[in-house]
BAVEX-272363 format. One record per residue (C-alpha): x, y, z. Coordinates in steps of 0.25 Angstrom, whole numbers, padded with zeros to 4 digits, always signed. Layout:
XYZ/...
END
This chain:
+0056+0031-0090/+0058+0020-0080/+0052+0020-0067/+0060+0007-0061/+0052+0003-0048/+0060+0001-0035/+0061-0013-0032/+0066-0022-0019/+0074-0036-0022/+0062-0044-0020/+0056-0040-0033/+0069-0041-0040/+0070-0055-0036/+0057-0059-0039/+0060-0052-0053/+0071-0061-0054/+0067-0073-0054/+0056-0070-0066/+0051-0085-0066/+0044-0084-0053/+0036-0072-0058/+0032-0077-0070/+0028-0091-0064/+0019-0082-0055/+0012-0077-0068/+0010-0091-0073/+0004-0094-0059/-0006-0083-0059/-0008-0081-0072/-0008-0065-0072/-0003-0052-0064/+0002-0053-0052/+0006-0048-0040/+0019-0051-0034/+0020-0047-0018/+0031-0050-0007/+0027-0049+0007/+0042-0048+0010/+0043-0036+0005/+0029-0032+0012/+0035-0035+0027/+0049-0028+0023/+0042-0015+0022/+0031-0018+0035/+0044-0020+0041/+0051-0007+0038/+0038+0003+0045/+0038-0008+0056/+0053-0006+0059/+0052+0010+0056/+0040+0010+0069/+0050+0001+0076/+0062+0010+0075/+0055+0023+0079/+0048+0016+0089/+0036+0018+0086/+0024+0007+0088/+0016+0004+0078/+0008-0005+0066/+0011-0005+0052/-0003-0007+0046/-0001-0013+0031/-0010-0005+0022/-0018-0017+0017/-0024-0010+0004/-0012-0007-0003/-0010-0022-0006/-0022-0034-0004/-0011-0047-0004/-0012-0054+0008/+0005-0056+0010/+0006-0044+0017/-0002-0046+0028/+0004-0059+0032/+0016-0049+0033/+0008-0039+0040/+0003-0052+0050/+0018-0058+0053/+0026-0044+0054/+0018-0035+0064/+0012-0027+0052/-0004-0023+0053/-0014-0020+0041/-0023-0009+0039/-0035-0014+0032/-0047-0007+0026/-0058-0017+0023/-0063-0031+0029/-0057-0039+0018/-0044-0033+0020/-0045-0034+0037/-0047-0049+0036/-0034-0052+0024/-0029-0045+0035/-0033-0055+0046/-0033-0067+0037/-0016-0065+0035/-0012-0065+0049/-0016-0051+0052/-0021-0047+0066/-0032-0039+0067/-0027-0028+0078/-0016-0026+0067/-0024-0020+0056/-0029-0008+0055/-0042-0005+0047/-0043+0009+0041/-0049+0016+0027/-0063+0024+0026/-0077+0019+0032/-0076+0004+0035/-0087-0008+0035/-0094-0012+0046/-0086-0027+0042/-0072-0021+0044/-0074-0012+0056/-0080-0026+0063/-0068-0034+0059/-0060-0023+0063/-0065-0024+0076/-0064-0037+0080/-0052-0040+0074/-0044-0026+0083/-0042-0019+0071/-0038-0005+0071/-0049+0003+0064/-0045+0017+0058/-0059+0025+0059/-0061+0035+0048/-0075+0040+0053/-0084+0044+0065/-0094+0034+0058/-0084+0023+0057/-0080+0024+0071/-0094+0022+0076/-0097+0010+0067/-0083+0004+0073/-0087+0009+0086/-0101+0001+0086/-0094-0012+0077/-0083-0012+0088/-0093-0013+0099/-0097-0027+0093/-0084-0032+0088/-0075-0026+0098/-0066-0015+0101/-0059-0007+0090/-0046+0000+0088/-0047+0014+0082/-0039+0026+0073/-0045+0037+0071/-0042+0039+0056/-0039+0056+0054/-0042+0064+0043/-0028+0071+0039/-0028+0086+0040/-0023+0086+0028/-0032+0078+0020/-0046+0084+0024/-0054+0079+0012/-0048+0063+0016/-0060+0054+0016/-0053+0046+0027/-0051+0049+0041/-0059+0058+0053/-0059+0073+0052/-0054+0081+0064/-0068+0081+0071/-0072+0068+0069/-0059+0062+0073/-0061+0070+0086/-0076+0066+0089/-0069+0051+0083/-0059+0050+0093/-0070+0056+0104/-0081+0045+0100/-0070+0034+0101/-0071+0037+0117/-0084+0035+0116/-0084+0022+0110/-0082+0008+0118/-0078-0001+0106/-0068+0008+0100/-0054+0011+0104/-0046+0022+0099/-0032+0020+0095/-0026+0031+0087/-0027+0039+0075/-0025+0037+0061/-0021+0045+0048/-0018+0043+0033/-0012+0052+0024/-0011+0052+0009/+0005+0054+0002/+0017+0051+0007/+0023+0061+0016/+0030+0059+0030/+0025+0071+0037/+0011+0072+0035/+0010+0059+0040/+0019+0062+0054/+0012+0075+0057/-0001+0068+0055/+0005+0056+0064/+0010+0067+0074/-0007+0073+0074/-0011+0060+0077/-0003+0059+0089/-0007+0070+0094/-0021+0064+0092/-0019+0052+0099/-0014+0059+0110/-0027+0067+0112/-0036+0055+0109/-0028+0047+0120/-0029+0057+0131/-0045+0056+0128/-0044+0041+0131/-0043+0033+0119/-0030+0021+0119/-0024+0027+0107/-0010+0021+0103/-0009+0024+0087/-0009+0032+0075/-0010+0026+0061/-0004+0037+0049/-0008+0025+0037/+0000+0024+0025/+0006+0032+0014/+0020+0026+0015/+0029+0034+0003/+0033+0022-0007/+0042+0021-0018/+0042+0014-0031/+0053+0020-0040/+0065+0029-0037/+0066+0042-0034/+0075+0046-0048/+0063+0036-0057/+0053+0044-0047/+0058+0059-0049/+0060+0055-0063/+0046+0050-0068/+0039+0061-0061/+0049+0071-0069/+0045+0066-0081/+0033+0058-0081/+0024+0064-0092/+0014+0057-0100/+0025+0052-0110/+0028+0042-0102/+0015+0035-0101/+0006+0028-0112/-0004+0033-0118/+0001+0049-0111/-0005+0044-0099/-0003+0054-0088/-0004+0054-0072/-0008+0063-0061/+0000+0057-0051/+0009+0046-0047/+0013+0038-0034/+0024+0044-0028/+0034+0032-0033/+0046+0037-0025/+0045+0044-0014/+0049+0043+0002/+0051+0040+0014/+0046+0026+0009/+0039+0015+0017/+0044+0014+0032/+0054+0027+0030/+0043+0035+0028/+0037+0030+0041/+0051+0034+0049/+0050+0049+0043/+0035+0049+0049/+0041+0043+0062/+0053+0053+0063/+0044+0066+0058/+0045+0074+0068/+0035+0082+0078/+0040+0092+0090/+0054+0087+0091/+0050+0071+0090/+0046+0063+0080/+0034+0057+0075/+0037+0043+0082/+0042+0050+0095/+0027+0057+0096/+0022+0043+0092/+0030+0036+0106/+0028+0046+0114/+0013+0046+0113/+0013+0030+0111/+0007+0028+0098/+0008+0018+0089/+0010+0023+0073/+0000+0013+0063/+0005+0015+0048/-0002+0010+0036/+0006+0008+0024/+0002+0000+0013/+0013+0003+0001/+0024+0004+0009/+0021-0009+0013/+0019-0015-0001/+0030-0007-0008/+0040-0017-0016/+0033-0029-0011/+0025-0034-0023/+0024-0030-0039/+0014-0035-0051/+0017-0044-0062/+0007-0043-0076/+0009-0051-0084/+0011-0045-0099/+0001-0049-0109/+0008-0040-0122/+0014-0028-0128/+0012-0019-0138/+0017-0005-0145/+0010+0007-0142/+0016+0020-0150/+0028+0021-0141/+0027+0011-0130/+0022-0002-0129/+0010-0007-0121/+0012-0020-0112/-0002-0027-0107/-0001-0034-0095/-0010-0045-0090/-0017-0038-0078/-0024-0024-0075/-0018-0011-0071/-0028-0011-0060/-0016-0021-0053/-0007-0009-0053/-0016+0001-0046/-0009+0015-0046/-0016+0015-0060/-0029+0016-0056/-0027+0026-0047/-0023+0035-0059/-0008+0034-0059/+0003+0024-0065/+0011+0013-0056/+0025+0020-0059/+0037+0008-0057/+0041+0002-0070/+0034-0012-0073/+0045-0023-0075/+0045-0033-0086/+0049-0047-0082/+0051-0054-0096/+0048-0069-0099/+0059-0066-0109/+0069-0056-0106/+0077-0050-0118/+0089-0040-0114/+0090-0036-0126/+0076-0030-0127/+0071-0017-0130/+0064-0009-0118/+0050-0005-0121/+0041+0005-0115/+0027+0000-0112/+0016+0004-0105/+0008-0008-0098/-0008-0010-0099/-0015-0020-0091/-0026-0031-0097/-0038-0026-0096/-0046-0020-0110/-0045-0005-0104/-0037+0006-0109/-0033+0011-0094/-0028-0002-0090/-0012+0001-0089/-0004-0003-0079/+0008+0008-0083/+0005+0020-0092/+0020+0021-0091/+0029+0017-0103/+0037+0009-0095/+0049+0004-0101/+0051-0011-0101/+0063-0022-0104/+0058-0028-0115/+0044-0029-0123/+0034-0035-0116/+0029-0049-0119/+0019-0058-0117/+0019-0066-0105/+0031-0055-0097/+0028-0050-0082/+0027-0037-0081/+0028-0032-0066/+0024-0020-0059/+0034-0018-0048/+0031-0013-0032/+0014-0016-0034/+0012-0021-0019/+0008-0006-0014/-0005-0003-0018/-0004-0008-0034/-0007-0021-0034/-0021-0023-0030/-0029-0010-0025/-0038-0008-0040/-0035-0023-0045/-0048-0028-0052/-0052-0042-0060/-0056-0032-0071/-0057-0040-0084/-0060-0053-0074/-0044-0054-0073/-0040-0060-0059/-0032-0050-0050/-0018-0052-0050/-0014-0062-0039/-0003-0056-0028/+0008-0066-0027/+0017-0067-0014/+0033-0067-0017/+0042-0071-0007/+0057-0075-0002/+0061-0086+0005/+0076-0081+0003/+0079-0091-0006/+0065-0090-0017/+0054-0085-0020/+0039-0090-0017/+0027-0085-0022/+0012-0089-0018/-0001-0081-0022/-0005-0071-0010/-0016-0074-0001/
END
């Protein structure tokens, strides 16, 4: 069955004009990843303009682990965006495109010693996960000057979370905070796994009430972050409804089988699923109403919903060949380059062939696709896909919508092959340009 991605013009075009990726492939000699900023600050833009219309002040903190290329944070640096950061490598890629340090946020479990001191002299936000992390901030900050802090909160209904302060400890947290010279206390702060609009307002809506209690104690609070989660989607709802009908085995090589899939369609998506938190509503007013009246600022922290439709993946195809009812296509590059994978489950969208030679009057074949390496689990689609034409030699075959998360979270030089190089696509209105990212 076909499970056709959902596409914007962008990549259509780029698609189009078949030259331009295939002379990429004769630059870089391999796989590579194709990614367009444009695409990047439409979608900034979109959770910037929902805070706008509800009024509602706030950061839109770019979840910089869901993609490493360096192209979105000189987005992030020109269009008011902030980045949320969860290493000292990752802070100063950060700083070294443009990015100020007051606008990125450092979050994730225990932190070095290195990234809580660059955090602190740059006026970094720093999410505290622990009563031990905030006395090792505390006592950083006091040589490297003051610090910015959330609270991070264990939710409720997540009690075995390694993340975040347990009711007592984020009381005797915010307590100690009064107590501390170098720290200042400016909010609270959540994240919750899935992609539901409700558990994320009423937690919101807690947090408030929060801040409101930590305020009257003295502390200068002004924000709440809720994090990421924002609800994606990849295929139609109709391809969606009718793969998880029918999806059975059959339809995978080897009667490969799968626990559990990304949700590939689903909503609110993106910035509308921020505008149904905004508009939830709590004693006659909405979440946004209660966030005015109490004068705090939301911080979210999306990281797909940023990337989705701005960058795919281009293998090479190094052969094909029959295998009882289904073909097999090898593809220069590794599976780890398409991460869901390796998580134990299968990146759904339908590869695309781009031929050298096209022949209309082809046959369509079903293949799965294997990656380079000498392993038997090295396959970038279990999934007898259906393909245009047989494979050949010397073909693109390219794995739509991989910005999000896909291209580069398990890559390895396994086998000494180079990582696949990320290559910036952009639109003057009249062309197309391309450079390697930095």
């Amino acid at each position: 069955m076909k499970l056709t991605a959902l596409e914007q013009e962008w990549q259509r075009r780029v698609r189009s004009e078949p030259d331009l990726l295939f002379d990429i492939h004769h630059a870089v000699g391999g796989p590579f990843h194709v990614v367009y900023p444009q695409q990047f600050e439409q979608n900034l833009r979109s959770f910037q303009e929902v805070l706008a219309v509800h009024r509602v002040p706030g950061r839109v903190y770019y979840g910089k682990k869901a993609n490493k290329a360096g192209c979105w944070l000189d987005v992030v640096a020109d269009f008011d965006g902030s980045v949320d950061v969860a290493s000292e490598p990752e802070l100063v890629h950060a700083l070294a495109h443009g990015v100020r340090g007051r606008d990125i946020g450092v979050t994730g479990a225990a932190k070095s010693a290195e990234l809580l001191r660059l955090a602190a002299r740059h006026d970094c936000v720093v999410a505290v996960d622990a009563l031990d992390e905030l006395e090792r901030l505390a006592e950083i900050a006091g040589r490297s000057g003051r610090v910015r802090i959330l609270l991070r909160r264990l939710p409720p209904n997540a009690p075995h979370s390694r993340f975040g302060l347990s009711e007592p400890d984020l009381e005797a947290a915010v307590t100690r905070c009064g107590q501390l010279d170098a720290v200042d206390l400016i909010g609270f702060s959540f994240h919750l796994d899935g992609y539901q609009v409700r558990p994320r307002a009423e937690l919101a809506y807690d947090l408030i009430t929060l801040c409101a209690k930590a305020k009257a104690q003295g502390h200068p609070i002004s924000a709440i972050s809720i994090g990421g989660g924002f609800a994606c989607s990849y295929l139609s709802e109709a391809d969606w409804a009718a793969f998880t009908e029918r999806g059975t085995g059959q339809l995978f090589h080897a009667g490969k089988r799968f626990d559990k899939f990304y949700p590939y369609a689903q909503g609110p998506n993106g910035a509308a699923m921020l505008d149904a938190i905004l508009t939830t509503g709590f004693d006659g007013r909405t979440l946004a109403d209660h966030l005015r009246a109490n004068d705090v600022e939301l911080f979210l922290e999306p990281g797909r919903a940023l990337l989705i439709d701005a960058g795919f993946t281009a293998f090479p195809v190094l052969g094909f060949k029959r295998n009882a009812d289904h073909g097999i296509t090898t593809v220069q590059g590794l599976s780890m380059s398409v991460s869901e994978q390796w998580k134990g489950s299968e990146f759904l969208p339908d590869p695309i062939l781009l031929p050298r030679n096209a022949d209309s009057a082809a046959t369509p074949i079903a293949s799965c696709v294997g990656g380079s390496s000498c392993m038997e689990y090295d396959v970038l689609t279990w999934r007898k896909i259906i393909l245009p034409q047989r494979p050949e030699f010397g073909d693109l075959l390219l794995y739509p919508n991989t910005a999000g998360y896909q291209m580069d979270k398990n890559e390895s030089e396994f086998h000494q092959l180079p990582l696949p190089p990320k290559v910036v696509v952009t639109d003057d209105g009249d062309r197309l340009h391309w450079r390697l990212d930095r």
